[in-house]
LUMDO-932686 format. One line per field, with one value per residue (C-alpha): residue number from 0; residue in three letters; y, z, x. Coordinates in steps of 0.2 Angstrom, whole numbers. Each point is the difference from the previous one (the first is absolute). Layout:
n (NUM ...)
res (ALA ...)
c2 (Y ...)
c3 (Z ...)
c1 (X ...)
//
This chain:
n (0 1 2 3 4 5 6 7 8 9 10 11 12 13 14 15 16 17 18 19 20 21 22 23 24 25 26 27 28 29 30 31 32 33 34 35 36 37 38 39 40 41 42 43 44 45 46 47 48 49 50 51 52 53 54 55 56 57 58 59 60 61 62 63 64 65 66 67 68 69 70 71 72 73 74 75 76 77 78 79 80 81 82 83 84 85 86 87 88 89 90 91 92 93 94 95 96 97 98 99 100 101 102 103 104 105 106 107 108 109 110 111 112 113 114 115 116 117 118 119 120 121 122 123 124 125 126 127 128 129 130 131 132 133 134 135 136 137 138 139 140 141 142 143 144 145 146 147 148 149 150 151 152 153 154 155 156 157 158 159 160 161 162 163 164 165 166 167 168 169 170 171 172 173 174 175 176 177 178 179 180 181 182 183 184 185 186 187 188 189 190 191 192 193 194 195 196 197 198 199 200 201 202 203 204 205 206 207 208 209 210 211 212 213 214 215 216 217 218 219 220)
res (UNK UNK UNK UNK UNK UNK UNK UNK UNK UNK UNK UNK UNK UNK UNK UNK UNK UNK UNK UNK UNK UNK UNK UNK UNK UNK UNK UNK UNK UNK UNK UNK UNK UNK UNK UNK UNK UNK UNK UNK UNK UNK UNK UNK UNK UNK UNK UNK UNK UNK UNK UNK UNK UNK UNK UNK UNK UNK UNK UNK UNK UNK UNK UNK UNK UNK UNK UNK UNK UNK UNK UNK UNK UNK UNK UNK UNK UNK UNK UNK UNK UNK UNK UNK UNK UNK UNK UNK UNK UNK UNK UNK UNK UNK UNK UNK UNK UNK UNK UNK UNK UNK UNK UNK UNK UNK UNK UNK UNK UNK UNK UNK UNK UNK UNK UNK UNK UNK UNK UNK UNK UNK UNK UNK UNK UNK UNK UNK UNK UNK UNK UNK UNK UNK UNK UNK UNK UNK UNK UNK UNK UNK UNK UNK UNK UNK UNK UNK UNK UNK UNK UNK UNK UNK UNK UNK UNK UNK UNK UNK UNK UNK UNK UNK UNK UNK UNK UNK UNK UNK UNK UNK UNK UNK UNK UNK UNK UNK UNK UNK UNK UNK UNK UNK UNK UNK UNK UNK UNK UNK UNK UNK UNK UNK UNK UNK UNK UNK UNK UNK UNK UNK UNK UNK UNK UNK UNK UNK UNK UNK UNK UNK UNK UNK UNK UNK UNK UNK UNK UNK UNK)
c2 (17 12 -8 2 -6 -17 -3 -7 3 -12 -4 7 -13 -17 5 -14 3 -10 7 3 -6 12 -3 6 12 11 18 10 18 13 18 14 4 15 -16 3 -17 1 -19 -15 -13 -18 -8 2 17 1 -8 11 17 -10 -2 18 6 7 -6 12 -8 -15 -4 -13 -18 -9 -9 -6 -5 0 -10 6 -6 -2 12 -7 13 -1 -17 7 -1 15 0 11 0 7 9 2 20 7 21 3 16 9 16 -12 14 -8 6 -3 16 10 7 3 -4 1 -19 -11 -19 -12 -5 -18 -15 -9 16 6 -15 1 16 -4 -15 -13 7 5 16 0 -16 0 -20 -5 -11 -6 11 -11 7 16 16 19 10 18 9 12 -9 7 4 14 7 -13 -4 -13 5 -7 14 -6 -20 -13 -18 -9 -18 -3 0 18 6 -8 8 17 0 16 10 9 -6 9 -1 -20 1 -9 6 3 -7 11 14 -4 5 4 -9 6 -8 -9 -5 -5 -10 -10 -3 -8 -12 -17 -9 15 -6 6 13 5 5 8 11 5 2 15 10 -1 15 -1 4 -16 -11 -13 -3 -5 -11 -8 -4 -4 -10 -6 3)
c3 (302 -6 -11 -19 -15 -4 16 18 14 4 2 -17 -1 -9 -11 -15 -18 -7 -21 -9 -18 0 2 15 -12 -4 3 8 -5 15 -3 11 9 -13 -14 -8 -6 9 1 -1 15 5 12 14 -1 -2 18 6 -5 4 20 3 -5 -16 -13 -2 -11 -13 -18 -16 3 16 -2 17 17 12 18 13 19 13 15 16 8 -13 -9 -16 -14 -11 -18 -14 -15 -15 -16 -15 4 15 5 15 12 3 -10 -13 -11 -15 -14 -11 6 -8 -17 -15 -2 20 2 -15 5 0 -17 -1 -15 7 2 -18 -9 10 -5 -16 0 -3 -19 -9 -5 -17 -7 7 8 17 10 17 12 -4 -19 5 1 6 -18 2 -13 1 3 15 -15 -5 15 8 16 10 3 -3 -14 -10 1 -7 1 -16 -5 -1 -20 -2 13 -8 -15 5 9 5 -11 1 -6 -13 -7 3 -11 11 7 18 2 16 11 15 17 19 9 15 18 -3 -17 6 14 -13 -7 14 6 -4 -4 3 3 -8 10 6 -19 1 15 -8 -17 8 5 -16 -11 -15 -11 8 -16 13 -1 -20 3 13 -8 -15 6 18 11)
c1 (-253 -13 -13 -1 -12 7 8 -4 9 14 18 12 12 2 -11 -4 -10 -12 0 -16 5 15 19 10 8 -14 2 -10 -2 -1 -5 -3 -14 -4 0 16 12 15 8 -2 2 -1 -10 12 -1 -20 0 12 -10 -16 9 6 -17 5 -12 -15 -9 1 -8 1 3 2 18 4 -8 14 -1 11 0 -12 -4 3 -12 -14 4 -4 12 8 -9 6 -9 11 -6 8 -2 5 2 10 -3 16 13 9 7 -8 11 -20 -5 12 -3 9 19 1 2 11 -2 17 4 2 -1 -14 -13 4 -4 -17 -1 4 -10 14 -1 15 -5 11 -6 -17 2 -3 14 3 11 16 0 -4 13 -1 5 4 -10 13 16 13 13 -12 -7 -12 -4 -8 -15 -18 -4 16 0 -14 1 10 3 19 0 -9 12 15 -6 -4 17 6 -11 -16 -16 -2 19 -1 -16 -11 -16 -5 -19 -1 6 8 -8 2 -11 -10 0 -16 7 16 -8 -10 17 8 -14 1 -15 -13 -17 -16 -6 18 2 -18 5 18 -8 -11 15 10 -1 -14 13 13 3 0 -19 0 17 -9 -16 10 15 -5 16)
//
């Protein structure tokens, strides 16, 4: 196996894990090797870049050391060490590197109320995802659609009260304006429990004018 930083030649299999303070459930976010976010993995997954030779380079937090089996030939044993970064060598067809309105993430409930900040965005309070709904600013009845541009998060009474109206006919005041995210935005989205510096290193690829960096500083996500 051709040697890497982190790793020392050895057998690939049976590997165990030994955590440093972090669940097994942390993600890992992998990039490519020009930088830019493209998913996020588990710890399975890091190992098996690591083993083919596709991580390039690593940064942020160590997360994981991961033990593997022994070499009969050298009786060393396979050591991975796993950062909380990782950017991988190879053509990934990063949908980040388009610009424009060339790539439109998958709309879902659980990245718009990120996006949104778990706020309703009528009333102005903040509620856990369960009380949460996706409102239409224009409703399907007049010419809607369901896209990121035309739907905000809204607790189930400001959306029972705006019913099948628009904003401004229900009389009720939208506190911002629905946005697309980016790739890099829409990866912040999807991560569960981001660490410090994977935030840091996501942060710098959002747009300056992303709303996402006052919501976050404001209203931690």
């Amino acid at each position: 196996m051709k040697l890497q930083a982190g790793v020392r030649e050895g057998a690939a299999d049976d590997i165990t894990l030994i955590a440093q303070s972090y669940p097994l459930t942390q993600q890992i976010l992998r990039t490519d090797i020009s930088g830019m976010p493209l998913e996020w993995v588990d710890y399975r997954e890091a190992a098996r870049l690591y083993h083919t030779g596709q991580v390039a380079y690593t940064c942020g937090t160590l997360l994981y050391r991961l033990y593997g089996g022994t070499s009969a030939r050298t009786g060393m044993r396979t050591v991975v060490d796993v950062n909380s970064i990782i950017a991988t060598v190879g053509h990934t067809g990063n949908p980040g590197n388009l610009r424009g309105s060339a790539y439109t993430p998958p709309l879902n409930n659980q990245t718009l109320f990120r996006r949104d900040a778990y706020l309703c965005l009528y009333c102005g309070a903040r509620f856990g995802y369960h009380l949460l709904s996706r409102d239409h600013v224009t409703p399907f009845s007049r010419g809607g659609t369901d896209t990121w541009s035309n739907v905000v998060s809204a607790c189930r009474r400001c959306n029972n009260a705006k019913a099948s109206r628009t904003p401004e006919q229900a009389g009720m005041q939208l506190l911002a304006v629905p946005f697309t995210p980016t790739y890099a935005e829409y990866i912040y989205l999807k991560g569960r429990r981001v660490l410090a510096d994977q935030m840091e290193y996501l942060l710098a690829h959002f747009p300056r004018s992303s709303p996402l960096h006052e919501r976050m500083q404001r209203w931690p996500m």
